[in-house]
N, C-alpha and C positions, 0 to 999 in steps of 0.2 A: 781194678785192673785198667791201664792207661791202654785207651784207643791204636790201634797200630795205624801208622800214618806210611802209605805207601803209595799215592797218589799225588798230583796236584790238585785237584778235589778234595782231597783230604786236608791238605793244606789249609785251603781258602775256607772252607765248611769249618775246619778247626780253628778258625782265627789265627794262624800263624801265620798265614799270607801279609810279605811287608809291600806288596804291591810295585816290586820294580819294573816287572812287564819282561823278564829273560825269558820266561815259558812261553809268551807268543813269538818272541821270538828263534827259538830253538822249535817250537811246536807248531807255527803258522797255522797249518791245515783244521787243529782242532782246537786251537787255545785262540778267545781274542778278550784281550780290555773292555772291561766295561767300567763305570763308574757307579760304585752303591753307595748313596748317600749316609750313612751311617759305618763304613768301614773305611771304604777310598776306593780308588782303583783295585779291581780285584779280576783274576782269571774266570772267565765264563767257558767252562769244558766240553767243546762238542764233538770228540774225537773218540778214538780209541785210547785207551789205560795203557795197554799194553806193546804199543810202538814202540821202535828205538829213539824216535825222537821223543815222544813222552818222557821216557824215562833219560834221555840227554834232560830235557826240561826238569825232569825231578831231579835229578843230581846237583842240578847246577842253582836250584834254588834255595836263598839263603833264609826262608823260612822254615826250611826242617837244620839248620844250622850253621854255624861255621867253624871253620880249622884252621887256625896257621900254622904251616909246614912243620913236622919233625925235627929238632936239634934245630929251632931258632936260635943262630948265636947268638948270645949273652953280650959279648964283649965285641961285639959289632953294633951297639946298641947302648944310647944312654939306660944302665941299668933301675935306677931308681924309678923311672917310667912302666919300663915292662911290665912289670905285674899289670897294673891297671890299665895302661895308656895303648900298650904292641910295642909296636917296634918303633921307634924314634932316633932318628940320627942327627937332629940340629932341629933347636926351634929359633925361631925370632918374629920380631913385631917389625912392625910394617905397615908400606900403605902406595896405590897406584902413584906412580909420576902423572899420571893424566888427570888433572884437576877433577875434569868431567866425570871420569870413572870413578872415583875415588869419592866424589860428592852424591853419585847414584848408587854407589854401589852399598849393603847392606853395611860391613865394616873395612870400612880403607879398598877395597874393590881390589883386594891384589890377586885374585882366582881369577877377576878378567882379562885383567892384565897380563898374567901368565900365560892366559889362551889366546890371547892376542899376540904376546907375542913370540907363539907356538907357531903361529899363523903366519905372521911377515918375517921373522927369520929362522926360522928354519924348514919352514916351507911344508909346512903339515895341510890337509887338504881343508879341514874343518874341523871344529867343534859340536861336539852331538849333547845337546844339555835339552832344557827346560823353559817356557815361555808361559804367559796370559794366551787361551787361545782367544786371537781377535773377537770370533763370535760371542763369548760368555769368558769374560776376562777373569771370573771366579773361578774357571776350573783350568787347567793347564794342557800343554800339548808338546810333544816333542820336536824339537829341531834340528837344525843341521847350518849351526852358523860358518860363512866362510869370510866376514867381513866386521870391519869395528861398529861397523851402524847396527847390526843385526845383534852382535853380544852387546850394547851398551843398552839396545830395547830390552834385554830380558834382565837386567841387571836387576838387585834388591833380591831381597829373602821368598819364598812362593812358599807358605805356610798352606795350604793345600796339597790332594793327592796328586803323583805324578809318576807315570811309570818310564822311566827316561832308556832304559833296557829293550822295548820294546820296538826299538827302531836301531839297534844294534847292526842292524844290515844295510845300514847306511856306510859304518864305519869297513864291515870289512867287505863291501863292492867299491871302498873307496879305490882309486889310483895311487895312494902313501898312506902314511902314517897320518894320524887322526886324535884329537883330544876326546877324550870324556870327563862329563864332570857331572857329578851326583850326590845324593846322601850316601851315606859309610853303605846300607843294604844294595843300594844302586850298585855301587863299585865293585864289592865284593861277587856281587852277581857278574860282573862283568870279568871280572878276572878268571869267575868260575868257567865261566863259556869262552871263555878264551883256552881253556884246555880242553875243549873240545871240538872247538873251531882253530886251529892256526892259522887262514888267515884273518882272522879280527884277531887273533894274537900279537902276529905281525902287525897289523896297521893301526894299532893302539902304541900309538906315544908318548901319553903323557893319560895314568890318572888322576883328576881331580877330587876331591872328596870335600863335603861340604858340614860344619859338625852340628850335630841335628840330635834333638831332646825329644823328637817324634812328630811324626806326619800326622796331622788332624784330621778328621775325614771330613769331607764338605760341609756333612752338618752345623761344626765350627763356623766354616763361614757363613752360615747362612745365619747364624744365631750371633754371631758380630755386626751380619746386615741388618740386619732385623732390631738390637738394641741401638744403634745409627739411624734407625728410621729410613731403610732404602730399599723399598723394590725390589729383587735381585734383577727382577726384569731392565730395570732401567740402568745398572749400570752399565759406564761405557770404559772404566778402566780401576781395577785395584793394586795397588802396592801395599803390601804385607810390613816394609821395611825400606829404608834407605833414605838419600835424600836429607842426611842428616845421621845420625847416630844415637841411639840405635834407629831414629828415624820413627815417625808414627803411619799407622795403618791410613793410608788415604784414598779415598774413594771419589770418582768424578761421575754423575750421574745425570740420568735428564731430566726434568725438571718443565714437563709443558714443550715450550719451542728451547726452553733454556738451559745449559748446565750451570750444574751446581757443584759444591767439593766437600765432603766431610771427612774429619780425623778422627782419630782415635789414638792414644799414647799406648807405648808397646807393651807397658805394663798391664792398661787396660784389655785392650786386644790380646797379645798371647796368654800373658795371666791370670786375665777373670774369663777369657771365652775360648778360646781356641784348644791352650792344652786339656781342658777337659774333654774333648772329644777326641784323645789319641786312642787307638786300636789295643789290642791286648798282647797283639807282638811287640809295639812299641814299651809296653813296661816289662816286656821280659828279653829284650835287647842289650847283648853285649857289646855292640861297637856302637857311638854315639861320635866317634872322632876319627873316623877315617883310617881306621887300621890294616886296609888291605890295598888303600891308594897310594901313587906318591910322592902324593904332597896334600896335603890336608889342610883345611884351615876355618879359624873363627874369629870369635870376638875377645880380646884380650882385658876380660875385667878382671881382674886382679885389683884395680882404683879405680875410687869416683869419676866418673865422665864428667866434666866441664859442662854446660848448657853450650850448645852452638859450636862443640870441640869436633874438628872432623874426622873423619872414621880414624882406625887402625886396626890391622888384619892380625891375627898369630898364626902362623904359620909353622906348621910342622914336616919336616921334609921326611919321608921316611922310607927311602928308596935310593940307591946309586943312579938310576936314573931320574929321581927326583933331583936328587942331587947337584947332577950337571945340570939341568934345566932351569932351575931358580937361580945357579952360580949365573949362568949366562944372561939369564934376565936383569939380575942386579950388576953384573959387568954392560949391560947396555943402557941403561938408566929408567928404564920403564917402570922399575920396581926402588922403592927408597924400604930399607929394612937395616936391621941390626940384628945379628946372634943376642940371646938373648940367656938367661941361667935356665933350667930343666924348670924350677920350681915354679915358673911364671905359667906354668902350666896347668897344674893344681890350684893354684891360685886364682886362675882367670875362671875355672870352670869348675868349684865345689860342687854344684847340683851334681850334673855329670858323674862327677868322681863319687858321691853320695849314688844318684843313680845303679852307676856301677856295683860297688857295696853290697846294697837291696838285694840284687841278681841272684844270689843262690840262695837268698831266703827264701824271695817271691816262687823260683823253681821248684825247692823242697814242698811247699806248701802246696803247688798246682799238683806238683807228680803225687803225693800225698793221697787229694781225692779226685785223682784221676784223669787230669787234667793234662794234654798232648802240652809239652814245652820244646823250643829249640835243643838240640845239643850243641854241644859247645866243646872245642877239643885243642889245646895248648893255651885256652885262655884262659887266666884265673877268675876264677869264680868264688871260692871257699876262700881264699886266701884275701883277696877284698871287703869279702864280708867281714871277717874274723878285724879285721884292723883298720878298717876305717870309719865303719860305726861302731854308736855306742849301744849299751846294752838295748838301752831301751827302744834306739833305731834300727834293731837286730830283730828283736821281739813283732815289731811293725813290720816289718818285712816278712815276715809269716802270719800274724795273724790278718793284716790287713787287704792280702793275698787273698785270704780266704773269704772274706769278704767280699773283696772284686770278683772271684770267680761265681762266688752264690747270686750277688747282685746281678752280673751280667748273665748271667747261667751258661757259662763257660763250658758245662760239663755236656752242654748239648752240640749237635750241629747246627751252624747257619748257613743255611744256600744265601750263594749269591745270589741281590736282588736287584740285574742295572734299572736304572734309575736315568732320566734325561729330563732335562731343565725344562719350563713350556717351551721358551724360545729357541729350545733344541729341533735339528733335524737330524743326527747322526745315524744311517744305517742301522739296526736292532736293537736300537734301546729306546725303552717304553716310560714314557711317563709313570 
């Protein structure tokens, strides 16, 4: 018999927690971020269960699930997407008009670009994303950018935890309308608490969605620092991405009185160190590309990347208000793109769509022996499996489920343990 999850404790204990940070924000008085080195950003609960804001906070969090709306029209929607992808109304490739953006940014920088110029014409107050926090540039912090200097410093991929939700009350004590831009879990959280907050309803303009194969917990970084040979102590700034395409992990460190710089190629970095430390919600996650934002975007491999070729963005718009907002960008030159065919879709992102696929095997086999999973409701799950893997990646997706679940012992709870770096001082978290 599967654990009944009716808490956000339950949540976080159960490993479902995707760490966006919407429960401290809806819950303040009893919920705050902490950082556990082996999970990510996770809800530390020191309130009541049974408040109305708790339970605002339990609703709206995208660890016990997600739903897109009843009778999603079909025919408002490129169809051949839906099943796997949501809802999609126009994609295309792309890439910032601003040299500089577009050379920092992880692929083609066109997410900054659209927040920038969310910012100078049409007069949105800010953007609430994601940065290196100055003190420990290994672990991240939320902001509140209102200028091109301030989004062009956070630009590149943040392969770390980040709870970009939890300052949510930045956007709606704003004075207007406000960007957010996050992972597909971020977003969705944020549109969840948007029904139940009107005004961050209201003052949410535009979301951003960022497409994401899973948050690594710090661990990752620390075991990328560590085969680099660096201190975590000494560093003085990390890039995950960018800077090139897909750009390599680059680290500036101290070195004595001196700095120093070491790389990593992103093959090295996310694929022999980083994805092995993603969470356990991350492999039982339905959106991977921004399904409840809109306008979403990634990196357009479909073909070989050139050596030295500069980014390009895919962008998938998936909102009438996404809609006008990119027409506008690309009618004012900030953005260079092209409509592009549906299939460039699948094409750029097989893992993803494979990903995807897995999902209801990996679920059957958790619910099986007993193992709490998300629910998932107008999204295909059965239907992905059935047809985009083959047998034998059908079989793996169950048995190798049970595996993960035995190895990690899934079937237990884990408290949150925050965890602070030495050269940390933050309020309640303990080495």
């Amino acid at each position: 018999m599967r654990p009944r999850i009716t808490t956000i404790r339950d949540i976080a204990e159960r490993q479902l927690c995707a760490g966006c940070g919407v429960c401290a924000y809806l819950d303040p008085d009893a919920i705050r971020m902490v950082d556990d080195v082996d999970q990510g950003r996770r809800p530390l609960v020191l309130g009541d269960a049974r408040s109305r804001s708790h339970q605002d906070a339990f609703a709206a969090c995208p660890g016990r699930g997600l739903a897109h709306r009843d009778g999603l029209e079909k025919g408002a929607f490129i169809e051949e997407l839906l099943p796997a992808w949501g809802p999609v109304l126009e994609v295309y490739e792309g890439y910032a008009a601003d040299h500089e953006i577009r050379a920092a940014g992880s692929s083609g920088g066109v997410g900054t670009a659209l927040a920038l110029h969310c910012l100078v014409e049409h007069g949105m107050q800010g953007v609430l994303h994601i940065a290196a926090r100055p003190d420990i540039p290994y672990l991240n912090e939320t902001v509140f950018s209102t200028d091109r200097e301030s989004l062009l410093a956070a630009t590149g991929s943040r392969y770390a935890p980040a709870s970009p939700c939890d300052r949510l009350d930045l956007i709606e004590e704003a004075a207007g309308q406000c960007v957010f831009m996050g992972k597909p879990c971020d977003v969705a959280a944020a549109a969840a608490a948007g029904t139940l907050r009107p005004r961050l309803a209201r003052n949410t303009g535009l979301t951003l969605a960022i497409f994401c194969a899973g948050a690594p917990a710090t661990r990752g970084t620390l075991e990328m620092l560590e085969q680099m040979g660096i201190p975590p102590i000494d560093v003085r700034s990390l890039r995950y991405r960018g800077n090139g395409w897909p750009g390599k992990a680059t680290v500036r460190y101290q070195v004595g009185e001196d700095e120093a710089v070491a790389t990593m190629s992103y093959a090295e970095s996310w694929g022999g160190v980083l994805q092995q430390r993603r969470p356990w919600r991350c492999h039982v996650c339905a959106d991977h590309t921004g399904e409840f934002a809109d306008i979403a975007v990634g990196d357009p491999w479909y073909r070989p990347i050139e050596p030295d070729e500069p980014g390009r963005s895919l962008v998938l718009v998936r909102s009438e208000r996404g809609r006008r907002l990119f027409a506008a960008a690309l009618a004012s030159g900030c953005i260079v793109a092209d409509q592009v065919a549906p299939s460039i879709l699948p094409q750029s992102q097989p893992n993803l769509l494979r990903t995807r696929g897995a999902l209801w095997g990996r679920m059957l086999a958790a619910r099986a022996i007993g193992v709490p999973v998300p629910e998932y409701r107008n999204m295909a799950t059965f239907g992905t499996w059935r047809t985009e893997l083959t047998w034998r990646a059908k079989a793996q997706s169950v048995l190798g489920t049970v595996k993960r679940v035995l190895r990690r012992r899934l079937h237990r709870r884990l408290p949150v343990q925050p965890w602070r770096p030495a050269s940390a001082s933050r309020d309640g978290e303990r080495s």
